[in-house]
GUBAVO-371605 format. One record per residue (C-alpha): residue number from 0; residue in one letter; x, y, z. Coordinates in steps of 0.05 Angstrom, whole numbers. Each point is the difference from the previous one (the first is absolute). Layout:
R   nr  rest      px      py      pz
R  NUM     A       X       Y       Z
...
end
This chain:
R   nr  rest      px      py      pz
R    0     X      -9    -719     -94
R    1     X     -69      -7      -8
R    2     X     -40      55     -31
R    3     X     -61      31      34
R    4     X     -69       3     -30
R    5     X      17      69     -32
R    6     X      59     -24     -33
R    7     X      51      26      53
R    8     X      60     -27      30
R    9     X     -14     -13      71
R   10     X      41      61      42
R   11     X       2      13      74
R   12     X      36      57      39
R   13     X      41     -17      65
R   14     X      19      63      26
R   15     X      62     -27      37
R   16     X      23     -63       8
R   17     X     -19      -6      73
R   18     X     -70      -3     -16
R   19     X     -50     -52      -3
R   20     X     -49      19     -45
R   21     X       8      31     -69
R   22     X     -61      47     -37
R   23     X     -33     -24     -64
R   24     X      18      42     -59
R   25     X     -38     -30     -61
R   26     X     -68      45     -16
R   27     X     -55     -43       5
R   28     X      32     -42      62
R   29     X      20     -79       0
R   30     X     -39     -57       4
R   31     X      12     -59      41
R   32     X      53     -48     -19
R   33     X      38      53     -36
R   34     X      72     -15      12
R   35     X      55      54       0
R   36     X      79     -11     -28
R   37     X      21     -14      73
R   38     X     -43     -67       1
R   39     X     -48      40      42
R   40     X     -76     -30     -12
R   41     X     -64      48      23
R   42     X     -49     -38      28
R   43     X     -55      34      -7
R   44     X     -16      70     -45
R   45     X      32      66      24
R   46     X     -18      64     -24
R   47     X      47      53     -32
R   48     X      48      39      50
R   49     X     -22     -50      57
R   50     X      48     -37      36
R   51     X      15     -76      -1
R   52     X      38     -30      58
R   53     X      62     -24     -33
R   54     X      12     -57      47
R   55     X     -30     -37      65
R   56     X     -20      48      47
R   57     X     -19     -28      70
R   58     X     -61      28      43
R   59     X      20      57      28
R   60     X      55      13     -32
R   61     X      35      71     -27
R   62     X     -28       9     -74
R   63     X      57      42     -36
R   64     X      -4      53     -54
R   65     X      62      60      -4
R   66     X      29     -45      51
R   67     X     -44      30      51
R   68     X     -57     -38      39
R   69     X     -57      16     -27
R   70     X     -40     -51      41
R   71     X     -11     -73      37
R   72     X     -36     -45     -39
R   73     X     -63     -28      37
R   74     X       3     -68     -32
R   75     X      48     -43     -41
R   76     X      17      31     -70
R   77     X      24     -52     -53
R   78     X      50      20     -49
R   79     X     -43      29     -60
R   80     X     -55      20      43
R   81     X     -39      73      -6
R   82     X      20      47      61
R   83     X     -42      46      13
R   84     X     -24      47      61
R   85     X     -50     -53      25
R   86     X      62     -51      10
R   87     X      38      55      32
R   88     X       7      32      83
R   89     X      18      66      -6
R   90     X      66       9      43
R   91     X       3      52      62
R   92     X      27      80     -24
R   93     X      62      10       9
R   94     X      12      31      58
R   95     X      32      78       5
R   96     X      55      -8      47
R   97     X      69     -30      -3
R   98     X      -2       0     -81
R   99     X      66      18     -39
R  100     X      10      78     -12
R  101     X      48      20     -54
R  102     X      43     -61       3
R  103     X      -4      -6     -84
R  104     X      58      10     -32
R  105     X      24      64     -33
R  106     X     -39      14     -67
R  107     X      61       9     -52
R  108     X     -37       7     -65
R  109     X      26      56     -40
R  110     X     -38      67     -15
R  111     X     -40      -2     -63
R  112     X      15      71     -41
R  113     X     -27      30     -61
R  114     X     -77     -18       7
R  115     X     -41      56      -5
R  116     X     -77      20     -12
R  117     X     -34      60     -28
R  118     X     -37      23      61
R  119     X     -30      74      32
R  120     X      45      26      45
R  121     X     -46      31      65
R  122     X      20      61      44
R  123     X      16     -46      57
R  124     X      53     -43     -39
R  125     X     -36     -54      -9
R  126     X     -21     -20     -75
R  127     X     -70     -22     -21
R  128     X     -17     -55     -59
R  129     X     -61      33     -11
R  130     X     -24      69     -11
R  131     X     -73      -7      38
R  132     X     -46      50      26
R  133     X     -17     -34      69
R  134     X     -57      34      37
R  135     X      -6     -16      79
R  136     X     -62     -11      35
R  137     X      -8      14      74
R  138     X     -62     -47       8
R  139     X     -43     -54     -37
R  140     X     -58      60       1
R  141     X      29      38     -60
R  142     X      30     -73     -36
R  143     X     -70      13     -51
R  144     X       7      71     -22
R  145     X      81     -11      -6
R  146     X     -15     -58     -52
R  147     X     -48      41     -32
R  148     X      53      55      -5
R  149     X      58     -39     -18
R  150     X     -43     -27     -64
R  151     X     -20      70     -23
R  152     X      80       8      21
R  153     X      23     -52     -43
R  154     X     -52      11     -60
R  155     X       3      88      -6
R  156     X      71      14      33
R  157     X      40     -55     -19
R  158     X       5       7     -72
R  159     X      28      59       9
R  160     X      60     -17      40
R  161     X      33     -43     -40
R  162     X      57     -22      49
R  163     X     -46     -29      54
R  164     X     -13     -62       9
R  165     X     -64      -3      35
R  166     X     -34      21      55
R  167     X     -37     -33      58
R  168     X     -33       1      75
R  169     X      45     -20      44
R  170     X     -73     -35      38
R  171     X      -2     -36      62
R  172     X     -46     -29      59
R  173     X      25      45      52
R  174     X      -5      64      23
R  175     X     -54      -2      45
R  176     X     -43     -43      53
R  177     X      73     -27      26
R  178     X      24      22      68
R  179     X      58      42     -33
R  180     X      33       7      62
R  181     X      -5     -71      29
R  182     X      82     -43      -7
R  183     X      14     -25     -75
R  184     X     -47      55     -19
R  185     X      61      35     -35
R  186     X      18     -64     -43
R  187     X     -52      22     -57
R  188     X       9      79       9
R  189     X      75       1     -14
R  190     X     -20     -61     -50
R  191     X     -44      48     -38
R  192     X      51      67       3
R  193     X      59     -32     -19
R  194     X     -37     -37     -65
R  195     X     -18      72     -18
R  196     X      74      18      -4
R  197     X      12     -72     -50
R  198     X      47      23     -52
R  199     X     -31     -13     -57
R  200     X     -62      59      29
R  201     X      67      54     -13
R  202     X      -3      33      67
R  203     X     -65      43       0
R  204     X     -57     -13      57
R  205     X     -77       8     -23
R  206     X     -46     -26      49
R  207     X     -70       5       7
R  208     X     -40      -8      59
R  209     X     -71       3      34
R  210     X      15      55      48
R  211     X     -39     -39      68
R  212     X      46     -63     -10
R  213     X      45     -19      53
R  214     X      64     -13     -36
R  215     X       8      76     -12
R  216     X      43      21     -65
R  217     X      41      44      55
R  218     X      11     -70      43
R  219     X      19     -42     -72
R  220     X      45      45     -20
R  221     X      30      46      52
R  222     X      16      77      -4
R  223     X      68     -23      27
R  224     X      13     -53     -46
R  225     X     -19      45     -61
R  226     X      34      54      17
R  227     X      70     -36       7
R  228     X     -17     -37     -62
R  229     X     -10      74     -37
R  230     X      58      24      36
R  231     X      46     -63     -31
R  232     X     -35      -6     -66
R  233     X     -25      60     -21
R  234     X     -88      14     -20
R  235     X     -19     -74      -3
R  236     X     -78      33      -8
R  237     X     -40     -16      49
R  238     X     -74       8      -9
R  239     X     -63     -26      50
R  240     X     -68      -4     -25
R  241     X     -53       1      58
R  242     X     -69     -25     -23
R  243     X     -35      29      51
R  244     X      25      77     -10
R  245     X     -44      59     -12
R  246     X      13       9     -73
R  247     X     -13     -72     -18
R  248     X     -77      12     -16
R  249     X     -20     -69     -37
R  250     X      30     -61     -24
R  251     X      30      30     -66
R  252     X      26      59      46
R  253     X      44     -49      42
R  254     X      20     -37     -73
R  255     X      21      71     -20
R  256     X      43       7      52
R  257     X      40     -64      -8
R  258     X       8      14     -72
R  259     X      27      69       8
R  260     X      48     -26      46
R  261     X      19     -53     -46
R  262     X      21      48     -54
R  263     X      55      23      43
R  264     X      23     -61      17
R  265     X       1     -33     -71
R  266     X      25      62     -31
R  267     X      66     -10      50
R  268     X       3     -74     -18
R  269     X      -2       8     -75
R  270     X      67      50       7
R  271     X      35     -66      28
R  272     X      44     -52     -54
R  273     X      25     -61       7
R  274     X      72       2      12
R  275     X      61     -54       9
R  276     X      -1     -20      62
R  277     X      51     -56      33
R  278     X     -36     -60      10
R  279     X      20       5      86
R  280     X     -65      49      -2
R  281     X     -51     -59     -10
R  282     X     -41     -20      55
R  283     X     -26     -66      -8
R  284     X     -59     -29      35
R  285     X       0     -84      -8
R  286     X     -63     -41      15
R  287     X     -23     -63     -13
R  288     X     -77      -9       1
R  289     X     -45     -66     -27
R  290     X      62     -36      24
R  291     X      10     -76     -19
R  292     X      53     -46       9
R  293     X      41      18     -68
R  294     X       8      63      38
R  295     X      61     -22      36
R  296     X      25     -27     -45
R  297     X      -2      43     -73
R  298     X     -27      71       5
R  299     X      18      21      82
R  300     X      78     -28     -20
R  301     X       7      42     -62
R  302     X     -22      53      34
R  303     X      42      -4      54
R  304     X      60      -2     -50
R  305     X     -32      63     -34
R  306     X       3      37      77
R  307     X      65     -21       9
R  308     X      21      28     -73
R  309     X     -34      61      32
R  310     X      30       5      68
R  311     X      69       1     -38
R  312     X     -24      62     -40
R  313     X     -18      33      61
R  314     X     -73       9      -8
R  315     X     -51     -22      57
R  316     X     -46     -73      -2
R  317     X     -43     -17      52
R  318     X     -38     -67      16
R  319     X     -54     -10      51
R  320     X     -60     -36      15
R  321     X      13      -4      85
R  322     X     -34     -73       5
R  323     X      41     -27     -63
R  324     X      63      16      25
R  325     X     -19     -20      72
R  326     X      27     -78       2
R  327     X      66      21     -24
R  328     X      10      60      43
R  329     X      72     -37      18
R  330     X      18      10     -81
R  331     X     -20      71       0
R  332     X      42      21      74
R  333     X      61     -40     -24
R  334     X       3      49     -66
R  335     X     -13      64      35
R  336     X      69      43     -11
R  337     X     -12      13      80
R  338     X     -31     -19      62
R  339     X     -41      60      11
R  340     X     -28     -20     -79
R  341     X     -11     -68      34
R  342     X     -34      25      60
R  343     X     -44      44     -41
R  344     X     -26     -62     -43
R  345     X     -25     -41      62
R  346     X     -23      62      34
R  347     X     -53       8     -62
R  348     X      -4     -71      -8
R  349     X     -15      -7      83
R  350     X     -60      67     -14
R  351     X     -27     -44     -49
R  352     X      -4     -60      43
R  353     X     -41      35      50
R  354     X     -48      29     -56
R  355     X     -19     -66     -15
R  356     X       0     -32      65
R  357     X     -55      68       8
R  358     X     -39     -27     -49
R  359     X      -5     -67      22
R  360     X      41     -36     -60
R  361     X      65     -20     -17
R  362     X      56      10     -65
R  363     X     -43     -63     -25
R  364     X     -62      41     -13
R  365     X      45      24     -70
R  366     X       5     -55     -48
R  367     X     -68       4     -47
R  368     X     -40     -58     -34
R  369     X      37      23     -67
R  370     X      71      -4      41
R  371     X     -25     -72       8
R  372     X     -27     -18     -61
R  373     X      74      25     -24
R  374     X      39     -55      43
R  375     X      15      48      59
R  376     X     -15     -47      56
R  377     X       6      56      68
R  378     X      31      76      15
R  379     X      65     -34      15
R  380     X       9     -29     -71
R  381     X     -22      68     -30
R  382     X      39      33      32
R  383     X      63     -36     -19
R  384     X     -19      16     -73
R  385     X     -17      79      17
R  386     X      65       8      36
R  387     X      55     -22     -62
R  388     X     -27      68     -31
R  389     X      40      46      41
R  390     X      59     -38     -37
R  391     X      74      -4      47
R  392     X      16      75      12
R  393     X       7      21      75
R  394     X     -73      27      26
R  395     X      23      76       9
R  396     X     -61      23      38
R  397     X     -65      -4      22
R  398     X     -65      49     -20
R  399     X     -51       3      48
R  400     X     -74      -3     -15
R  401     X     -15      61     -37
R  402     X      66      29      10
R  403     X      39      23     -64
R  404     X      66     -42     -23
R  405     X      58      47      21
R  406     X      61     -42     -23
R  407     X      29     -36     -62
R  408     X       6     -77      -6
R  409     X     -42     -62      12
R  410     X     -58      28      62
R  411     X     -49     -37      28
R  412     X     -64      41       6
R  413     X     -41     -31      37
R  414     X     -70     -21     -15
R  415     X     -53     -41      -2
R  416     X      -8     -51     -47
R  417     X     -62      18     -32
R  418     X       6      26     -75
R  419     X     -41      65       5
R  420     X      34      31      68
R  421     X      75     -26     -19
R  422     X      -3      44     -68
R  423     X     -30      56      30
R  424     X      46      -2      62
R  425     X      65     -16     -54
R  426     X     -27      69     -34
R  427     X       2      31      69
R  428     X      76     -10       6
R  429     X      21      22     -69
R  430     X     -14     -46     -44
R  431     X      -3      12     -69
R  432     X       4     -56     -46
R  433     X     -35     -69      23
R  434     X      21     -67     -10
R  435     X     -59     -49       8
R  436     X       9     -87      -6
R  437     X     -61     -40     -10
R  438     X     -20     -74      -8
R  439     X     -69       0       0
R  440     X     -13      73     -34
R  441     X     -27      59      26
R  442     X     -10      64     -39
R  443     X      15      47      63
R  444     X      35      68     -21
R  445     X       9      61      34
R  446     X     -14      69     -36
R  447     X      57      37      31
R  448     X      55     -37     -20
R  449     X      21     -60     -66
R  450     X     -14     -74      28
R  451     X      43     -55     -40
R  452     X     -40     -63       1
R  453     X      42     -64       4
R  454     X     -23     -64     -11
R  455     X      25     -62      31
R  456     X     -27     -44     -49
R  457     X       2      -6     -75
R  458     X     -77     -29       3
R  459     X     -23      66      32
R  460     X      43      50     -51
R  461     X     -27     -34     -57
R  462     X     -71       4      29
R  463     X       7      67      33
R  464     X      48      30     -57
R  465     X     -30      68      -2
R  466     X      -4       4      71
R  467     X      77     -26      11
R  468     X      62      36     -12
R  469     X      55     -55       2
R  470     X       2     -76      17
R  471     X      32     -33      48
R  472     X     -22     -64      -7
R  473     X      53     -11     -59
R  474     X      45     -15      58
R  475     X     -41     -62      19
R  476     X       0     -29     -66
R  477     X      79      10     -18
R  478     X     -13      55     -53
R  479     X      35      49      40
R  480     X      43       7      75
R  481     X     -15      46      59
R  482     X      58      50     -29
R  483     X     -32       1     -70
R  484     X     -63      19      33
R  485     X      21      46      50
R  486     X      38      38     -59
R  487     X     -65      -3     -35
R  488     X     -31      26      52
R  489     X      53      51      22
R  490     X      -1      37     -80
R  491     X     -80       0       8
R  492     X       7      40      68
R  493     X      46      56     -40
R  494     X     -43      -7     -55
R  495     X     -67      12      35
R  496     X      27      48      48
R  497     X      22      47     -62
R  498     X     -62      -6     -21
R  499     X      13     -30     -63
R  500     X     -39     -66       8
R  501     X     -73       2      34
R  502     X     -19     -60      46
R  503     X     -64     -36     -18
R  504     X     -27      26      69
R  505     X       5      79     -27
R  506     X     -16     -18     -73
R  507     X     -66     -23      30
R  508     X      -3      52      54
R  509     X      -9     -55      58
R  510     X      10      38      58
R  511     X     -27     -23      73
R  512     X     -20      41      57
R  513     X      52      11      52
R  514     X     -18     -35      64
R  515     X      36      34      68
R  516     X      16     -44      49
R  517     X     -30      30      62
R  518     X       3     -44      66
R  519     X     -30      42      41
R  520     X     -72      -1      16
R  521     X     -61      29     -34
R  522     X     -56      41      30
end
């Protein structure tokens, strides 16, 4: 073998053997006339995680990678050549009808016992990994004097309630100027009540509001619905704080307010411990953002071994990201343990169609210049890398925008793609502990609930290492498998949802704002 300019062997990955291009694994890319150990000669450079056409390919042409079609080459390829997007026609979507529906075999994989976490158990059953004072907001009007309160919060109360966590504004774009009542309009109301009930908030509801707002405290969070819940559960506390009321005479008046209430509500949360808790009460958000093409290929695989090792604890994963999973909606049918989980997957696939037909663009509009730069060539080859983290169990269910997970096992709750509505719709359905793969970096965290940051490159954890909580990109070089890591990766999940290890994203307090999806229009 000849070595590279760095000093490296000369590696490629080939996916499966049915392709007919491999990715580039050495850091700083290969020059031309670089020859690999199968005789294989580039002729001309290619950078790092791009893809080199492995042999001939004629114009027009299926280009291969996960044995799917990623796309038609527009010109003759040479053996050794650089393929990128530019060389590539994207092929059609797949279409929605006539696609396999639970025709995978039987999943046979044994239950996993004896894996537990120290977590706070909640009223409702459910178990939080955090103990977080979350404080709603009915409108963007009040989003100012809420931060201003939550700092005062954070730097008079907190020290005196030593088993919180923190406390935030739970601060959004909506509220008001939206036709509330128009169809969709519900999507980022039922978004924004049920991420008020997240586990790791431990069951109480403070909200404050304007008063003149059109998403009403009354219409976010029904008598009905809080009176069951107290009927079930017990006093959650529930306490609204109208800006606009008589007594609040001044700025500090309305701070006053908010801080009285959030007395109560710490005092209750500082009574709560941490207590053993079997690890089937994790709910586990997975994401990939800043996606690249090692993404397939290192971190998305171990994590889909980590869900599976889940799954077979009994604890709830969920994967998203609507126009990544959308060109292999025939993968996703074929695993659901039913066809009614089937139909549900191409009915929200189908609503999401339609959204973007609405706006005049396709599932193409998702790939980024950094997606690019990284070796992803279209959505279609993304996606193929975003789907192997869901792992091999059966897909159990699906959650609906907004909606809350109600079930156990591998869901898929859909969403769309983008970074900032996916984690705040994931915290919507229950989530409380966040797994997060990266290949070009990103230091996106969310304040109500731990983010694990995994890298799926060794280049990036070394550069980003106080920024990245585990490396994936160990699997690309042969220091370590997809099991290893997924084990790795698995233990850091227990470990950070007992709170015993911080992710870099807490220790530096990123947090961003959540971002409602809301399809409807506004006035």
């Amino acid at each position: 073998m000849n070595a590279n300019v760095a000093g490296q062997v000369p590696r490629y990955i080939r996916v499966d053997k049915a392709d007919n291009v491999a990715i580039v694994v050495n850091d700083l890319g290969l020059p031309s006339g670089t020859r690999f150990a199968c005789g294989l000669e580039l002729c001309e450079p290619v950078p790092q995680g791009h893809k080199v056409a492995l042999v001939d390919i004629a114009k027009g042409a299926p280009v291969r990678r996960y044995n799917v079609i990623i796309g038609h080459a527009n010109e003759p390829l040479r053996a050794g050549s650089w393929v990128h997007e530019g060389l590539l026609s994207m092929p059609e979507a797949p279409a929605l009808h006539r696609i396999p529906a639970a025709t995978r075999a039987r999943w046979n994989e044994p239950a996993l016992e004896g894996y537990t976490f120290e977590g706070y158990r909640n009223p409702d059953g459910s178990v939080g990994t955090r103990n977080v004072l979350a404080i709603t907001t009915t409108v963007q009007c009040v989003a100012g004097v809420v931060d201003h309160a939550v700092q005062r919060i954070r730097s008079e109360l907190l020290p005196r309630f030593a088993n919180v966590d923190d406390a935030i504004g739970l601060e959004h774009i909506y509220g008001c100027g939206v036709a509330i009542d128009a169809h969709d309009a519900d999507i980022p109301i039922r978004t924004l009540r049920n991420i008020s009930l997240n586990p790791n908030f431990g069951g109480g509801l403070m909200v404050v509001g304007l008063g003149c707002e059109k998403l009403q405290p009354e219409r976010l969070l029904p008598p009905g619905m809080l009176a069951a819940r107290k009927a079930s559960s017990g006093d959650f506390g529930v306490d609204f704080v109208r800006l606009q009321d008589e007594p609040h005479v001044g700025f500090e008046a309305m701070i006053a307010a908010i801080m009285a209430a959030a007395t109560k509500h710490l005092a209750r949360l500082n009574a709560r411990r941490r207590e053993t808790c079997p690890a089937a009460a994790l709910v586990v958000g997975m994401q990939c953002g800043g996606s690249d093409a090692f993404s397939g290929v290192t971190a998305n695989p171990a994590l889909g071994f980590a869900s599976d090792l889940l799954v077979r604890t009994g604890a709830t994963v969920m994967f998203s990201e609507i126009t990544e999973v959308r060109d292999g909606i025939d993968q996703l049918t074929s695993r659901a343990v039913d066809g009614d989980v089937a139909q549900a997957l191409i009915d929200e696939l189908a609503w999401y169609d339609r959204y973007l037909e609405r706006g005049g663009v396709d599932r193409s509009a998702n790939t980024t210049p950094g997606n690019r730069k990284g070796g992803l060539a279209n959505i279609v080859e993304k996606a193929m890398g975003s789907i192997v983290k869901s792992g091999t169990a059966p897909i159990a269910g699906v959650v609906r925008l907004g909606e809350r997970a109600s079930r156990k096992g591998l869901l898929f709750a859909a969403t769309p793609a983008s970074d900032f509505v996916c984690g705040t719709l994931q915290l919507a359905a229950g989530m409380n502990l966040h797994i997060f793969t990266t290949g070009r970096g990103t230091p996106y965290g969310l304040a109500g609930c731990p983010v694990i940051k995994v890298a799926t490159r060794s280049d990036l954890a070394r550069r980003w290492h106080d920024l990245i909580d585990l490396d994936a990109g160990r699997i690309a070089t042969g220091e370590a498998s997809i099991e290893q890591v997924g084990w790795d990766l698995f233990h850091t999940m227990l470990e950070v949802a007992s709170g015993r290890r911080k992710t870099w994203t807490e220790r530096w307090g990123l947090k961003n704002s959540l971002a409602l999806f809301n399809p409807a229009p506004i006035t």
